[in-house]
C-alpha positions in Angstrom: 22.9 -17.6 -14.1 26.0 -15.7 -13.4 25.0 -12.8 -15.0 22.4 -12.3 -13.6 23.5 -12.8 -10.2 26.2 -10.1 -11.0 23.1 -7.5 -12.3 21.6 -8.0 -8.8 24.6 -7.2 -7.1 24.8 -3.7 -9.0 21.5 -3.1 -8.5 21.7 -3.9 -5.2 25.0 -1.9 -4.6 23.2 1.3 -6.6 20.3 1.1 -4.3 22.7 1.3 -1.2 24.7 4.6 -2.5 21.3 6.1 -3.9 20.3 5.7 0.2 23.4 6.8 1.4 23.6 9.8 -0.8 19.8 10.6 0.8 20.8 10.3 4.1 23.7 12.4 3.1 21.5 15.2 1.5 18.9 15.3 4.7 21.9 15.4 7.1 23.5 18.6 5.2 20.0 20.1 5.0 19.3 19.4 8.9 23.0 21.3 9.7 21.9 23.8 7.1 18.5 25.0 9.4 16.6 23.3 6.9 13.5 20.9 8.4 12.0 18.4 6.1 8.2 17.6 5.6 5.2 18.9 5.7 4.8 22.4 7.5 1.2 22.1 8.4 1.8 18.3 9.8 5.1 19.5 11.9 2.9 22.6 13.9 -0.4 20.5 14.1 -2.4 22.7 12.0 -5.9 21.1 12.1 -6.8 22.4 8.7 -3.6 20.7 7.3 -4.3 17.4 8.6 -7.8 17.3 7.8 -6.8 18.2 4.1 -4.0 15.4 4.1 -7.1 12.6 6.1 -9.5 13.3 3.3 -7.0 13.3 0.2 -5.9 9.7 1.9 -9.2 8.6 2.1 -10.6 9.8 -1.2 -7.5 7.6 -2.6 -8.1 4.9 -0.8 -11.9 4.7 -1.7 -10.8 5.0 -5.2 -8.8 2.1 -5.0 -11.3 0.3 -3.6 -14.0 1.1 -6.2 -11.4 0.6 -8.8 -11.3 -3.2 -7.8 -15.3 -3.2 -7.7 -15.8 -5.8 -10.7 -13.1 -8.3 -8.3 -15.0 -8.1 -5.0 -18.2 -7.3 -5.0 -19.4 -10.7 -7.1 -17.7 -12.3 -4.6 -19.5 -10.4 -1.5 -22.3 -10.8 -3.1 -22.3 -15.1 -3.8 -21.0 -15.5 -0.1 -23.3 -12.7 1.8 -25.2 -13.8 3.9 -24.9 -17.8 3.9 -21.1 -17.2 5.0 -19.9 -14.3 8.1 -18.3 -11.4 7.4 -14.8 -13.0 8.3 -14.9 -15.8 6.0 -15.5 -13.2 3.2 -12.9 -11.1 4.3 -10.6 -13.9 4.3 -11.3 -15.2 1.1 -10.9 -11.1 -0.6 -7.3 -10.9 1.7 -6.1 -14.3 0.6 -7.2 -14.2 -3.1 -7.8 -18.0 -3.2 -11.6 -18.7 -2.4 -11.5 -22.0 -3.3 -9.3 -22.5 -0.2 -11.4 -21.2 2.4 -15.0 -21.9 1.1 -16.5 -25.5 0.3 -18.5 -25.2 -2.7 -17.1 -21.8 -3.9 -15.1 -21.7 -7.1 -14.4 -18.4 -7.1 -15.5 -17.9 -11.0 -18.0 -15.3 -11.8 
């Protein structure tokens, strides 16, 4: 138990200087003229932030559709004799049998 008390302390003490030595870094690149980020985002180029809103959304729909086989069965048992936010529920909490009489949450 000791042990592994002390290995959290270290790893807690290197993420502290591995922060510190960021802040460090952005500080001397700020006082250097440097500016950090994205160059398109910091002048409001429109093309930039479309760019960036579709690459964020194709991710996130990728995501989603990646957990198809999870939700959908689920959608589809509940839909419609259940509302919308009993479904959503039930997907966010990730314990059907919870929220849902009758609904065992097996496929």
């Amino acid at each position: 138990m000791f042990s592994l008390q002390v290995l959290g302390a270290v790893a807690q003490l290197e993420r502290a200087l591995i922060s510190e030595r960021t802040k460090a870094g952005l500080c001397a690149a700020r006082s250097c003229g440097r500016v950090g980020g994205n160059p398109g985002l910091r002048t409001r180029d429109a093309n930039a932030i479309r760019k960036i809103r579709q690459s964020r959304n194709a991710a996130y729909l990728d995501a989603v559709l990646a957990r198809l086989d999870t939700w959908l069965p689920i959608v589809r048992r509940m839909r419609p004799s259940h509302p919308w936010g009993d479904v959503v529920r039930v997907l966010n909490r990730g314990h059907p049998r919870c929220l849902v009489p009758g609904f065992d949450g097996l496929d």
